[in-house]
N, C-alpha and C positions, 0 to 999 in steps of 0.2 A: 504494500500500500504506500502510495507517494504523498506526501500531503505538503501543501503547500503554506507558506505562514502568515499568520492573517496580517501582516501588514502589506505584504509582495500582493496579498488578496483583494485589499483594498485599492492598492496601484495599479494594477488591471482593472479594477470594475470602475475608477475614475479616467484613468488615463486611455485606457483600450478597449470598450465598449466589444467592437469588433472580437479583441483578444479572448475573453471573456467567453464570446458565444463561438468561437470554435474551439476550445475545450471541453464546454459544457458538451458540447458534440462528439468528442474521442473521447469520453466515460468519466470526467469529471464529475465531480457534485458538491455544489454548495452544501456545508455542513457548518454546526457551531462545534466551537472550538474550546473546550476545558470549561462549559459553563457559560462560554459568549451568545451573543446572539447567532439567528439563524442566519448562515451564509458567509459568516465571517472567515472560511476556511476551505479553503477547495483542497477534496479526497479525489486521488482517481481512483475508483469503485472498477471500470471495465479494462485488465490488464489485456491488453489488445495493440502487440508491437504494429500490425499490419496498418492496423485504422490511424496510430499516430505516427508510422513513416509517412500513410499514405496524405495526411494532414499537412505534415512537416514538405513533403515534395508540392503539395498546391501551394502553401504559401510562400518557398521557396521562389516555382514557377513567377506566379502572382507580383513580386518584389523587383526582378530578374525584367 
């Protein structure tokens, strides 16, 4: 399980709206974090190398 930390959590969901919603898309999930509130904390829930190469090469593409 990867978790990411709720402040890196917060900088995506201010700064990268975008960011945010192709995670949630390769198996991400908002989650709270030790007691925080809801979403303060992104778990990836779906260990799926294929889905976040296959992420990682469109937004590569997409940059390029």
């Amino acid at each position: 399980m990867i978790e990411f930390s709720p402040v890196l959590t917060l900088c995506i969901q201010i700064l990268h709206a975008g960011a945010l919603e192709v995670l949630l898309a390769v198996g991400f999930s908002a989650e709270a974090n030790n007691g925080g509130s809801e979403g303060d904390c992104l778990v990836l829930k779906r260990d799926d190398p294929v889905l976040l190469w296959l992420a990682e090469s469109s937004l590569e593409a997409c940059v390029a």
